[in-house]
Each structure stands twice: as C-alpha cells, then as structure tokens.
C-alpha positions as CSV (number, residue, x, y, z in Angstrom):
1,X,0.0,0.0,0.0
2,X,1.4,3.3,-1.1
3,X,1.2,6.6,1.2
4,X,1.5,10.2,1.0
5,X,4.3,12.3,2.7
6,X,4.1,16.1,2.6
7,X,5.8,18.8,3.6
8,X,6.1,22.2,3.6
9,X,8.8,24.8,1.9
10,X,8.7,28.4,0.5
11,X,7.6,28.9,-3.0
12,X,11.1,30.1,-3.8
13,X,12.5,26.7,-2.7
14,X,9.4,24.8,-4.3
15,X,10.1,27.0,-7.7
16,X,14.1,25.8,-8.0
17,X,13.3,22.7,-7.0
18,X,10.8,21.8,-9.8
19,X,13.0,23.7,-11.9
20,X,15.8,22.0,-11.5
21,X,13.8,18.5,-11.5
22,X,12.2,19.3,-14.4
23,X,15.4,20.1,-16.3
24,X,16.6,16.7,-15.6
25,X,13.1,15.2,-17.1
26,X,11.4,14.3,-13.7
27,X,8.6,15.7,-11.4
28,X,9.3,17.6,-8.2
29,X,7.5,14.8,-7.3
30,X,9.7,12.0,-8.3
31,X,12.8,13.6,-6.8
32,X,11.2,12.9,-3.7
33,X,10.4,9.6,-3.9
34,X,13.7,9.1,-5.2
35,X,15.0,10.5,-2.1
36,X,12.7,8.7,-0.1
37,X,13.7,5.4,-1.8
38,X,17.5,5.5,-1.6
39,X,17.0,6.9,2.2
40,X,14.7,3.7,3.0
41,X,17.9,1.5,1.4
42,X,20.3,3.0,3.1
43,X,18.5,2.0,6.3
44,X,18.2,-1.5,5.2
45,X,21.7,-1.7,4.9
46,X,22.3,0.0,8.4
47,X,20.1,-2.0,10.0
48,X,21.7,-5.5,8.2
49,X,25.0,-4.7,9.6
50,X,23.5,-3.9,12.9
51,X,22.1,-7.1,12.8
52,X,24.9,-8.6,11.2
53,X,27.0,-7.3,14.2
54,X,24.7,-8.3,16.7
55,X,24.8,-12.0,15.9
56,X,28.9,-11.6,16.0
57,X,28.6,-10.5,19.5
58,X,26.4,-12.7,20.9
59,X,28.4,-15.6,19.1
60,X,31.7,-14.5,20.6
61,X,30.0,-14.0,24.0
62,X,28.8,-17.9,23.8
63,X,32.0,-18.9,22.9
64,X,33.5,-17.0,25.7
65,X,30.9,-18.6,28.1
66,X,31.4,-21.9,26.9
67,X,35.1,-21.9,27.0
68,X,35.7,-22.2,23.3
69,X,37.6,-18.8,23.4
70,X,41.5,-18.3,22.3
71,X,43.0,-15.5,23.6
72,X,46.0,-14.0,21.6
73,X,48.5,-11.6,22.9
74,X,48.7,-7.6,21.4
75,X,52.0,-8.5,19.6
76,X,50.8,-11.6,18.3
77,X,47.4,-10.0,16.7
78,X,49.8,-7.2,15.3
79,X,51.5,-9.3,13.6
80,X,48.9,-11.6,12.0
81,X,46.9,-8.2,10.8
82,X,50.2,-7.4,9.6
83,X,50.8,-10.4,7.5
84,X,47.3,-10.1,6.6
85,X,47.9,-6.6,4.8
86,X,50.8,-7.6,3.3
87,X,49.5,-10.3,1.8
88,X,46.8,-8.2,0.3
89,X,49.3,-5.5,-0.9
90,X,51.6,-8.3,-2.7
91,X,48.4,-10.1,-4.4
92,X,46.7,-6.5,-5.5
C-alpha cells in the first residue's frame, strides 16, 4: 500500500526545485520519492549490519561462556593483521 508524505517549503524553494527537477526530465514529485527510496535503502543496509554485528557479539560471547575462546597476545594480533595486509598488498 502506497502513502502520502508532505511537507512544507517556501515557494522560492518549491520554484528551484521543480526547476531543477524538471530540467533533468522528472517531477518535483519524483525527486522525492527518489530520495525517499535511496533513504529507506540506506537503512536496510544500516540495520543489516547492525544485525549482522549483533549475531557476531552474541556468538563471541557464547563462545566465551562456553570456554571455546583463544586469547592471543597484542604482539601476536599485530602481527597476523600485519601479514594479513601484506599479503593483500603483494596479491593487488
């Protein structure tokens, strides 16, 4: 089901607007669903990750409650980032 949004703006605003809309073959109207639409993605995405991130937290809490967890020294996890990036660099 589709629904309406409105707003309010100054004429002056409203003017350029459709101006400007309408010089790139569009409707004042459809820049703002436009906006609307690549808004709502963005959202979707942001709330995937958060979700995404959420599950990695509570996984690496379990495994820390169920004694599955390595712990690795600073130096050590230096150093495996670093040969991580390195091996990127040398295979890009």
């Amino acid at each position: 089901m589709d629904t309406r949004i409105q707003f309010r703006v100054d004429e002056e605003t409203k003017r350029l607007a459709q101006l400007m809309a309408e010089s790139q073959g569009r409707t004042l109207s459809d820049a703002c669903r436009e906006l609307t639409e690549e808004l709502a993605e963005q959202q979707r995405k942001v709330m995937t990750h958060d979700q995404w991130l959420t599950e990695q937290v509570n996984a690496a809490f379990s495994k820390l409650e169920s004694g599955q967890s390595e712990f690795v020294s600073h130096e050590d996890a230096r150093m495996d980032m670093e040969a991580r990036k390195s091996k990127i660099r040398n295979t890009g």
